[in-house]
C-alpha positions in Angstrom: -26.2 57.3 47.4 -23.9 54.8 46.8 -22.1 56.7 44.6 -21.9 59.6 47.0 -19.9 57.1 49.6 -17.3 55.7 47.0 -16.8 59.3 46.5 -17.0 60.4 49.8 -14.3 57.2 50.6 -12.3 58.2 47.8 -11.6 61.3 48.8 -10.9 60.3 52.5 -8.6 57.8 51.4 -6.8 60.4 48.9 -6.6 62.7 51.8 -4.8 60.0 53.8 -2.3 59.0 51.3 -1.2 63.2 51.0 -1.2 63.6 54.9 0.9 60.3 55.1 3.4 61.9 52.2 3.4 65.5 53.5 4.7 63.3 56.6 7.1 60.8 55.3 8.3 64.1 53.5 9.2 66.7 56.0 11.6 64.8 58.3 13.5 64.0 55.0 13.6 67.5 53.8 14.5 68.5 57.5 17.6 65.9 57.2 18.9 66.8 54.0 18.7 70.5 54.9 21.1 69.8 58.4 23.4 67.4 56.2 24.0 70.6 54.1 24.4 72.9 56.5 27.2 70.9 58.2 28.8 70.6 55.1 28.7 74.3 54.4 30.1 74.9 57.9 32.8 72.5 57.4 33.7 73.9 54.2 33.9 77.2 56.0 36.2 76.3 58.8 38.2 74.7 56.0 38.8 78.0 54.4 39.5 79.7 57.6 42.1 76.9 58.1 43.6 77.4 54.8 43.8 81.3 55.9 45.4 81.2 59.1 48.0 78.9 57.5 48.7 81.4 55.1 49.1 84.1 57.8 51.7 82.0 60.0 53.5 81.4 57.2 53.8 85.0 56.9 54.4 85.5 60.3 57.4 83.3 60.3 59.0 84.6 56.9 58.9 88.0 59.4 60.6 86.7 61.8 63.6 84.9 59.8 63.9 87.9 57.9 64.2 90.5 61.3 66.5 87.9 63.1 69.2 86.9 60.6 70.3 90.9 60.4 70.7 90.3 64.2 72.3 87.1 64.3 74.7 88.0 61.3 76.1 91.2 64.2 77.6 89.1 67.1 79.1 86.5 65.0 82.5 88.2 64.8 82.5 88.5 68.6 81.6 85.1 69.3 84.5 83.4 67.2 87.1 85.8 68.6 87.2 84.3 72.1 86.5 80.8 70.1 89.7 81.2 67.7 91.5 82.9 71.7 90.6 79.8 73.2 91.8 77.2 70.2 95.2 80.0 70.4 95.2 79.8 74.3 94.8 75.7 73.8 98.0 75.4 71.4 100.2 77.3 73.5 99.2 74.9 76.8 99.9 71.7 74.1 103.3 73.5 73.4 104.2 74.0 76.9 103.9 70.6 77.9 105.7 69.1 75.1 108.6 71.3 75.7 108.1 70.5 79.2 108.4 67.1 78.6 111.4 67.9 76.6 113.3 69.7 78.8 116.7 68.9 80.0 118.6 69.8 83.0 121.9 69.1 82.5 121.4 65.9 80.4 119.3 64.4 83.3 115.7 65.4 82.1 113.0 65.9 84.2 114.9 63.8 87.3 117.8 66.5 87.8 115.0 69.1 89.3 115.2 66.7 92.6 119.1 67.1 93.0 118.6 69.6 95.7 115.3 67.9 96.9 116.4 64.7 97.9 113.6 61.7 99.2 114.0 61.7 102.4 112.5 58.6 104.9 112.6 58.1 108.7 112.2 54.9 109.7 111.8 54.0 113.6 112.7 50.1 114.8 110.7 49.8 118.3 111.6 46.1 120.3 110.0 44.8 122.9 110.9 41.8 124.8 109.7 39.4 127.3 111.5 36.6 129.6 115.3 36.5 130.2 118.1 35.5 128.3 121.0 34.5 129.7 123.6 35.1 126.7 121.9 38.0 125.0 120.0 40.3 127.2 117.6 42.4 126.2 115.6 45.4 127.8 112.0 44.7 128.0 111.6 47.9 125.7 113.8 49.7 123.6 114.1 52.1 120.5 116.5 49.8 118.7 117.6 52.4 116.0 115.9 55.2 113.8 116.7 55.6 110.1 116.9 58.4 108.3 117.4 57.9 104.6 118.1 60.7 101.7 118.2 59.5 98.3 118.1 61.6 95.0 119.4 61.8 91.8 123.0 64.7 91.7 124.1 63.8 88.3 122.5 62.7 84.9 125.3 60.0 85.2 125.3 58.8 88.8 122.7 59.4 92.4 123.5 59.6 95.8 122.1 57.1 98.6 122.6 58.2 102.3 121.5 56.7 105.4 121.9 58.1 108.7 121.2 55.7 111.9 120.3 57.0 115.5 121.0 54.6 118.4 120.6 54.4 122.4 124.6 54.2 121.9 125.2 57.7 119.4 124.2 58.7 115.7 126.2 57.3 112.9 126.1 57.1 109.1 125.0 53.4 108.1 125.8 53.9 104.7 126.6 56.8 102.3 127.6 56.0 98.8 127.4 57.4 95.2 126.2 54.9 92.4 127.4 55.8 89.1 125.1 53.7 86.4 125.9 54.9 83.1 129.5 53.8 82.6 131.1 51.5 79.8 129.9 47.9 78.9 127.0 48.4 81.3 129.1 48.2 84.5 127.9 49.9 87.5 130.3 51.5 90.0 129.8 52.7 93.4 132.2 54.4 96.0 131.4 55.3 100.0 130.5 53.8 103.3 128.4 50.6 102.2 127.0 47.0 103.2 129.7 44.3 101.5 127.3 41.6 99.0 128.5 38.9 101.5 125.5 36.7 101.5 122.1 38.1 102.1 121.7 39.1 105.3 124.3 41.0 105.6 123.1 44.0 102.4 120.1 44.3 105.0 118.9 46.9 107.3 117.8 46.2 110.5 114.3 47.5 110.1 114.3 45.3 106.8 114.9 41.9 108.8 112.2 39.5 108.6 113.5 38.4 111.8 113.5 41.2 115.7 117.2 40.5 115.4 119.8 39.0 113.1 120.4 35.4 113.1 123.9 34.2 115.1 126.0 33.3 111.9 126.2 36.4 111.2 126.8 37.7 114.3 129.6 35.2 115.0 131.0 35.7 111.5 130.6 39.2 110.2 131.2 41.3 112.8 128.0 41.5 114.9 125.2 43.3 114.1 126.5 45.9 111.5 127.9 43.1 109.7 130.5 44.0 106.9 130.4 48.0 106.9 132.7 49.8 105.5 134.1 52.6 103.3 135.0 51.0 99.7 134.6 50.3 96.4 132.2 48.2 94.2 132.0 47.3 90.8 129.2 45.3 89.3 128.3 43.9 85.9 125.5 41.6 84.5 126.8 39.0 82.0 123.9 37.7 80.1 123.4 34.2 79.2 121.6 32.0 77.4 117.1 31.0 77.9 116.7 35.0 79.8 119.0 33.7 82.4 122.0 35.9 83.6 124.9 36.4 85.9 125.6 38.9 88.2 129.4 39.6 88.7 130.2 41.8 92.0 134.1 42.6 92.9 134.3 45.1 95.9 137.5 46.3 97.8 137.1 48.2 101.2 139.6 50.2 103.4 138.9 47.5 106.5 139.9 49.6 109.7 137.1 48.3 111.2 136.8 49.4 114.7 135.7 45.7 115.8 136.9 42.4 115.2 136.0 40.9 111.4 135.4 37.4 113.2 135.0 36.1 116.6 135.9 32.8 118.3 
């Protein structure tokens, strides 16, 4: 009897031990087999990688080989406007040179103005307020209008006039030609002109830092005008020593001056 219950034991415990192995057993084999099936399915993806790399290689060789045929065909036209335009860009580059080159006379580019003179009008408005005994003055008054016309007429000398407009008529305040390329680096000039007496008197009356000009020269020079008249003028710069110089001025005018040169 005994004997019969190891046995009987025995056998339940064998039967244990299998049904505890059939157990540890399955979830392994399970595990192993999905391990290997993701392997096979990354190896196959891998392939179809290795394939479709293959095939746009393929497709691009295609591609090249269609579009150079294509591309080869509208070079020509493309570089005949290019090589028109590099053509079209020289011929501009020679203009301007021989633009800048040109000579008119001997004057260069200047001599175009010598029938399109500069031309200026300048207007010299006074007012005044209180009374003056020895000068009188109109509470308002256009004191004088300038019109100036300046150019270049020669590659050798230019031509300065000014034309004044008064409440008492229209005359010409100065009208000379200044020739500035003789000998020895004199200058010359000849017409109607301001005498270099001082410097008041080389100033127009719109120039004055003053409404009117100051009673020396008034008293001295002939009024208002000052020394105005029809001459000639030489002029010469003597250099000297340390960028210093000296400016030597001779002038000779006809002096049938209307008015009195000085007054008492």
């Amino acid at each position: 009897m005994r004997r019969f219950q190891m046995l009987v034991g025995g056998m339940v415990l064998l039967a244990c031990v299998a049904a505890a192995q059939q157990t540890a057993n399955v979830p392994a084999t399970g595990a192993s087999s999905d391990v290997s099936a993701l392997e096979q399915k990354i190896r196959d993806l891998e392939d179809r990688m290795v394939m479709l790399e293959g095939q746009i290689r393929q497709l691009k060789a295609q591609a090249a080989g269609a579009a150079s045929p294509s591309a080869a065909g509208p070079a020509a036209p493309v570089s005949a406007p290019a090589s028109q335009a590099q053509v079209t860009t020289q011929q501009e580059a020679v203009r301007s040179t021989a633009g800048d080159n040109v000579r008119l006379g001997g004057a260069g580019g200047a001599a175009s103005k010598a029938l399109n003179p500069d031309i200026s009008v300048i207007g010299d408005f006074i007012a005044g307020a209180g009374h003056n005994p020895l000068n009188p003055t109109p509470a308002f008054q256009m004191h004088e209008s300038e019109v100036g016309l300046q150019a270049i007429v020669d590659p050798y000398a230019r031509a300065d006039f000014f034309i004044s407009f008064g409440e008492t008529g229209v005359s010409v305040e100065e009208g000379f030609i200044t020739f500035t390329a003789l000998p020895a680096g004199f200058v010359a000039k000849g017409g109607k002109m301001r005498a270099a007496f001082g410097k008041v008197n080389t100033l127009h009356n719109h120039v004055l830092p003053w409404v009117d000009r100051p009673l020396v020269t008034q008293n001295l020079v002939g009024g208002e005008d000052g020394i105005d008249d029809a001459g000639l003028s030489f002029e010469h710069i003597i250099p000297a020593p340390k960028n210093w110089f000296l400016d030597f001025t001779g002038q000779a005018f006809r002096g049938g001056l209307s008015r009195r040169l000085y007054r008492i």
